[in-house]
C-alpha positions in Angstrom: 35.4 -41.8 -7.6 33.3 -45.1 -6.1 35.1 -48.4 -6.8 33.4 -51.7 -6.7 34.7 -54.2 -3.9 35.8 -56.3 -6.3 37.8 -53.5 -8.5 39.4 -52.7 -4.6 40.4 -56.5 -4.2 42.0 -56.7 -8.0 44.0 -53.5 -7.2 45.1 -55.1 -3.5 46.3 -58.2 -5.2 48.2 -56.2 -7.9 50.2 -54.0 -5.0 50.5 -57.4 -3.3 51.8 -59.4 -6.6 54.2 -56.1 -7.0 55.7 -55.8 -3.4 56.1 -59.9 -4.0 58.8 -58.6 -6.8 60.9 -56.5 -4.7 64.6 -57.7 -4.1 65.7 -57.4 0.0 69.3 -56.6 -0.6 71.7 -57.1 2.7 74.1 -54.4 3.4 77.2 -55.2 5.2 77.7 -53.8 8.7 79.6 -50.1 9.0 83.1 -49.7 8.9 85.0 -48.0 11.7 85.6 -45.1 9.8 81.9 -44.5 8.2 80.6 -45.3 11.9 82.6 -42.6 13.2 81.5 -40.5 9.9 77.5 -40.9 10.6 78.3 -40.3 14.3 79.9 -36.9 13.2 76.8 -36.4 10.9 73.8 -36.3 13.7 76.1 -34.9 16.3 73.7 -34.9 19.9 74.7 -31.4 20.3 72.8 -30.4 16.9 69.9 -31.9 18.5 69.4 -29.3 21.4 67.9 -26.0 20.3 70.9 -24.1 21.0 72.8 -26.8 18.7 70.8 -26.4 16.2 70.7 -22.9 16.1 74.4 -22.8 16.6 74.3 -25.1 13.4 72.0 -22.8 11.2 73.9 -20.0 12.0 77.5 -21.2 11.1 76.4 -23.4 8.1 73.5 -21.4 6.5 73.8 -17.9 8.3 70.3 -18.4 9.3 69.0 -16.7 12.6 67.1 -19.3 15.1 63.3 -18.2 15.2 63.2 -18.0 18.8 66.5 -15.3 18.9 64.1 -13.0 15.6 61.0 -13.7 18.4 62.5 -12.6 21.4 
């Protein structure tokens, strides 16, 4: 579908008049305890492949691709 320069411009300026309506809302900074919490979440060790694979296996019984491979 071919759109006239101007139909492009009217549709730019109805995203822009849109994104113009949206509310920034401040969050307050982290408390100890849900700092600690999110820490806990994306653990580093997860993050190595044996982590992760450690990870799959204990939470979803899932077998790391490379361990199926090899």
């Amino acid at each position: 579908m071919r759109r006239t320069k101007r139909e492009l411009e009217r549709r730019i300026d109805a995203l822009a008049d849109e994104a113009d309506d949206v509310d920034v809302v401040e969050t307050p900074p982290l408390t100890p305890d849900e700092k600690d919490a999110l820490d806990a979440a994306f653990d580093p060790a997860r993050e190595t492949p044996d982590g992760i694979g450690e990870w799959l296996t204990d939470t979803y019984g899932l077998t790391p691709v490379d361990e199926v491979v090899s």
